[in-house]
C-alpha positions in Angstrom: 0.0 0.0 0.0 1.1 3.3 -0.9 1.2 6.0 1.8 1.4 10.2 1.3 3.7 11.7 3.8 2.8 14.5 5.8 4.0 18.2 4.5 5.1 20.7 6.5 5.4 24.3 6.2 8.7 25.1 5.3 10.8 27.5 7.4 10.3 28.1 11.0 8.0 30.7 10.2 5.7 29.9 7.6 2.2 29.6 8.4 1.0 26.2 8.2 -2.8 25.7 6.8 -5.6 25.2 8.8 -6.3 22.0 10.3 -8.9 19.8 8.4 -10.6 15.9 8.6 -8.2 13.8 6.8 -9.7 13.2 3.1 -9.4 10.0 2.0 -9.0 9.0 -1.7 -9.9 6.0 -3.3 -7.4 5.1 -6.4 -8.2 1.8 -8.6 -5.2 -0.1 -10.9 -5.7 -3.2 -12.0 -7.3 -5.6 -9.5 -6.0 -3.4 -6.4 -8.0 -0.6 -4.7 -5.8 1.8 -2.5 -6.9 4.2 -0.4 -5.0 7.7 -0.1 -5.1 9.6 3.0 -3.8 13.0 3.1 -3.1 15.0 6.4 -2.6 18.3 7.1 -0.8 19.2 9.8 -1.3 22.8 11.9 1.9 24.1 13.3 1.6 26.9 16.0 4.1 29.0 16.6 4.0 31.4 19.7 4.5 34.8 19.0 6.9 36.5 22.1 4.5 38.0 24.6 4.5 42.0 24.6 6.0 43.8 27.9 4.1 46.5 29.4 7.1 47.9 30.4 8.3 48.1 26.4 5.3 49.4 25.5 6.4 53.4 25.8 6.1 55.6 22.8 9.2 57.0 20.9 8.6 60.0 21.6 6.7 62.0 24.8 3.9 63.7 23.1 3.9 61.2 20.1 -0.2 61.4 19.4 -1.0 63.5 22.1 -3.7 65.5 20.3 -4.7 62.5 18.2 -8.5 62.2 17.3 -10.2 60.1 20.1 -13.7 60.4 18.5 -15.8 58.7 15.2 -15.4 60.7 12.4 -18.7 63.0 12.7 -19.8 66.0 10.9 -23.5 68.1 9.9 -23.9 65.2 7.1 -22.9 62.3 9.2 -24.1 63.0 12.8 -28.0 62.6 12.1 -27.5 59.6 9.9 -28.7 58.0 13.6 -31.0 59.3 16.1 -28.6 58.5 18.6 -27.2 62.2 18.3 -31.1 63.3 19.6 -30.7 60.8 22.8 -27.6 62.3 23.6 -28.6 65.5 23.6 -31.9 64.7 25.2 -30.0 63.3 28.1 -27.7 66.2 27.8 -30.7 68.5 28.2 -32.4 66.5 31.3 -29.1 65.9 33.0 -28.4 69.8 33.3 -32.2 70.9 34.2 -31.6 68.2 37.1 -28.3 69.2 38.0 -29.9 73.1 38.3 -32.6 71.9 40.0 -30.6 70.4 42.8 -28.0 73.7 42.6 -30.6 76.4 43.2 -32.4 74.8 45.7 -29.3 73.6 47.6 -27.3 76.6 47.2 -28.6 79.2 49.7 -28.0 76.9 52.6 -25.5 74.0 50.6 -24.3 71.1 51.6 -21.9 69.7 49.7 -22.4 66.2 51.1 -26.4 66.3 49.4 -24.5 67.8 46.1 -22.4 64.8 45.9 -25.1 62.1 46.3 -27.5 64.1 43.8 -24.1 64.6 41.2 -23.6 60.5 41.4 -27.2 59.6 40.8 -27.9 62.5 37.6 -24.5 61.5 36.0 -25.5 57.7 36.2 -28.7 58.1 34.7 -27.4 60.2 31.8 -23.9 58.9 31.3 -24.7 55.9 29.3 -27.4 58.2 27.2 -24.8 61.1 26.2 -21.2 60.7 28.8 -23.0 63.2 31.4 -21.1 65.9 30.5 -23.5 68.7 32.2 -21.3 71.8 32.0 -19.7 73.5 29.2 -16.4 73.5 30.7 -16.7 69.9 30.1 -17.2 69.8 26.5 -15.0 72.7 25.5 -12.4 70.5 27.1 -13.4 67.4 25.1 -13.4 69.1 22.0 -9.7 70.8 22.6 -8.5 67.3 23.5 -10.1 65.7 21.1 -12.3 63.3 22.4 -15.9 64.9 20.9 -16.4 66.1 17.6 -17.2 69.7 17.2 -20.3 69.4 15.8 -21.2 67.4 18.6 -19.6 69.7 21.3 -21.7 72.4 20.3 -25.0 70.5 20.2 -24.2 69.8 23.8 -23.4 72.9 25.0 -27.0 74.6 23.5 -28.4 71.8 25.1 -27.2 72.2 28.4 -27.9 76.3 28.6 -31.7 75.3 27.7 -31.5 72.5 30.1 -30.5 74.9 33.0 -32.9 77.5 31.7 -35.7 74.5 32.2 -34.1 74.0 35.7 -34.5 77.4 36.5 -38.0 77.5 34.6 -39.3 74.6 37.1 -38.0 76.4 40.1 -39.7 79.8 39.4 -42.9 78.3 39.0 -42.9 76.6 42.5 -41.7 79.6 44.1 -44.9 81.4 42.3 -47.2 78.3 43.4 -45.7 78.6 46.8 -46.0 82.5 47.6 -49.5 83.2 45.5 -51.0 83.1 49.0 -48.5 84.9 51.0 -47.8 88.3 51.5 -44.7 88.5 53.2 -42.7 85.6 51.3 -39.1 84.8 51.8 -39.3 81.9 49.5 -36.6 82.7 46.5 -34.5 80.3 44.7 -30.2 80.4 45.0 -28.7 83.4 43.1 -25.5 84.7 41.9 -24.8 87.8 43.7 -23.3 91.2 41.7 -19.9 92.1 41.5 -20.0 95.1 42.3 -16.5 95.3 43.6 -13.0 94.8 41.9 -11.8 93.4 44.6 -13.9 90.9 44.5 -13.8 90.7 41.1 -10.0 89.3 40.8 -11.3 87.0 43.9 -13.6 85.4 42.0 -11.9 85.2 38.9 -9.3 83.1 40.8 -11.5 81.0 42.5 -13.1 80.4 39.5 -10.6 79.2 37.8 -8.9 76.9 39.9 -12.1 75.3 40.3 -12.8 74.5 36.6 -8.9 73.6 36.4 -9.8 70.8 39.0 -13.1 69.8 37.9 -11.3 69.3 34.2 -9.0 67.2 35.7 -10.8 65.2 38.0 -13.2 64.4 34.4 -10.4 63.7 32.0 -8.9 61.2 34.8 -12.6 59.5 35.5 -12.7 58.8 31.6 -10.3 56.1 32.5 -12.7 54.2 33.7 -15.5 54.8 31.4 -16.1 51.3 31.2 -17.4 51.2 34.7 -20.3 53.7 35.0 -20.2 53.6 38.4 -16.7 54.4 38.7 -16.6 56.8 36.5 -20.1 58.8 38.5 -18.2 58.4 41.2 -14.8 60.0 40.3 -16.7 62.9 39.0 -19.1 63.5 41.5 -15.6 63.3 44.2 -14.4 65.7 42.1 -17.3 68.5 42.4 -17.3 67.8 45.9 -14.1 68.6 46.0 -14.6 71.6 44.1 -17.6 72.9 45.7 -15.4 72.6 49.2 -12.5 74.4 47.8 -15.1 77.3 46.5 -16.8 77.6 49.3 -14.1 78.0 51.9 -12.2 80.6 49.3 -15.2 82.8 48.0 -16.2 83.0 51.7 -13.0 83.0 54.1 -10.7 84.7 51.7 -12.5 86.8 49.7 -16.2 87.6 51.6 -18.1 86.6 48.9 -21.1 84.2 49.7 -23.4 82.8 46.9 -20.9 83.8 43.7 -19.2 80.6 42.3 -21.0 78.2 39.7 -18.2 76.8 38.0 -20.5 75.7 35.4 -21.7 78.6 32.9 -24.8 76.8 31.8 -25.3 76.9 35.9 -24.5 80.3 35.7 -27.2 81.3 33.4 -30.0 79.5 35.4 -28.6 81.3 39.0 -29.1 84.9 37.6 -25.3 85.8 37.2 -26.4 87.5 33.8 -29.5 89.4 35.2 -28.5 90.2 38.5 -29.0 94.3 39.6 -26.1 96.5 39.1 -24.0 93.5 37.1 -21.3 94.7 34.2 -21.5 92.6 31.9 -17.9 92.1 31.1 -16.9 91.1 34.6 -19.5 88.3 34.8 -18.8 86.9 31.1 -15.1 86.8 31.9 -15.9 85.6 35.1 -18.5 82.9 34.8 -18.2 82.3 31.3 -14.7 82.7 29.6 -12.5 81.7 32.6 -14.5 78.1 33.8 -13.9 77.3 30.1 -10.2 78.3 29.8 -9.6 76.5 33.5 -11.7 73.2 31.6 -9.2 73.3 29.3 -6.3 73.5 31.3 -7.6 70.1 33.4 -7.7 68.6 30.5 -4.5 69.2 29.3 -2.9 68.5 32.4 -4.7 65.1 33.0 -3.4 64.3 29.5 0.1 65.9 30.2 0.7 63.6 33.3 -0.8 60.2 31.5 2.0 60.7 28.8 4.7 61.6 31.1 3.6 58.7 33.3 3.0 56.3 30.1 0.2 55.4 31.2 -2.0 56.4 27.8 0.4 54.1 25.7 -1.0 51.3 24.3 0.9 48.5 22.9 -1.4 48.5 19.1 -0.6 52.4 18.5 2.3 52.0 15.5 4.6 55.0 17.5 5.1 52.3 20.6 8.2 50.6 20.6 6.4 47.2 21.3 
């Protein structure tokens, strides 16, 4: 009987074939039937397992703005409704979050903010990231991580969302006084700057307030894929915020009631229609400078991951794995 040896791939490298059911072939001469069996064989070869400690990039800042986001634009960005969710949840989020900020803020705790922050980011952040505050999305869009098209839907949805906040609130204050002569029911408003002083005061607690808040966002989006990780983180990190404000508007500079840290927030507490209020001084102060500080958390949570090497990852073509 006539057998078929085995091939194998040549070179230690070569790919073998996949494995298959041995085929067997039935040849006739003469009187004699022989059968033919051909094998393949599957050779493995393991590849050398990639160490984390390898995997750094060639250079410090190699990617550092790279995009982080799907391709999206006015074309592409409706070809699903998901983009109407997302601002949907963007909208509800923020008319929650006001909610909770002007009724809590004329006597706040900051321990209620934090529980009310945790439970409004979990319910939205699977629906749109829970971003809430412009300061949030400016940042994403600097660094990369939301399309601009997408960074602007969110921010027009999060001033109307506060406006609906503050809506809501203004007709319960109605319902409640309609009865009462001497009312001392009011929601929590901004109060005027009316002093420079105060006015530089502000302008620095304000900003080193969005510069944490930025930070302490950028660093939760490293554990996106935990939602309750990620609530967490960020709702630790307006606590931590709201402490820091509190104590330096008050002890330092004697201003009670005049951070927000969140211009949509702003908007809904009266900073913009408050009696005797320049104009400039509360744009720069509630609008322009929580976005700037945004931006500087975000850079600086991204500066430290690539110094760190932390944000390398062993697939991206400028690692030396």
């Amino acid at each position: 009987m006539a057998t078929k040896k085995a091939k194998k791939p040549a070179g230690n490298n070569a790919k073998a074939p996949a494995k298959t059911a041995p085929k067997v072939v039935a040849a006739r001469g003469g009187n004699t039937t022989v059968n033919i069996t051909e094998v393949n064989e599957t050779v493995i070869i393991a590849s050398p397992s990639k160490n984390k400690a390898d995997c750094e990039p060639k250079t410090l800042f190699s990617g550092f703005f790279k995009k982080k986001h799907e391709d999206e634009d006015i074309l592409t960005i409706f070809k699903s409704p998901r983009i109407i969710g997302a601002v949907l949840g963007e909208i509800i989020g923020t008319m929650l979050l006001a909610l909770v900020v002007l009724v809590l803020t004329r006597s706040l705790e900051p321990i209620y903010l934090i529980f009310a922050f945790l439970f409004i980011t979990l319910a939205v952040y699977p629906i749109s990231g829970a971003h809430l505050n412009p300061l949030v999305t400016v940042g994403m869009m600097v660094t990369r991580r939301v399309s601009a098209i997408r960074g602007v839907f969110y921010i027009i949805a999060q001033l109307i969302g506060a406006m609906l906040g503050w809506l809501v609130i203004q007709c319960l204050i109605g319902v409640a006084t309609s009865d009462m002569v001497d009312s001392t029911v009011a929601a929590a408003t901004i109060q005027p700057i009316t002093e420079n002083s105060k006015l530089a005061g502000l302008i620095a607690v304000e900003a080193i307030g969005a510069i944490i808040y930025g930070f302490a966002f950028a660093r939760a989006l490293k554990y996106k894929k935990s939602a309750f990780t990620f609530a967490a983180l960020v709702a630790a990190g307006v606590f931590t915020v709201v402490l820091v404000g509190l104590f330096l508007s008050f002890d330092f500079f004697g201003a009670p009631n005049s951070i927000a840290f969140n211009p949509a927030l702003a908007v809904a507490m009266e900073a913009f229609m408050a009696k005797d209020t320049i104009v400039w001084q509360v744009v720069i102060t509630y609008a322009l400078v929580p976005l700037v500080g945004g931006i500087l958390g975000f850079l600086l949570a991204d500066f430290t991951s690539a110094l760190s090497g932390e944000s390398c990852d062993c697939s991206r073509k400028d690692c030396k794995c």
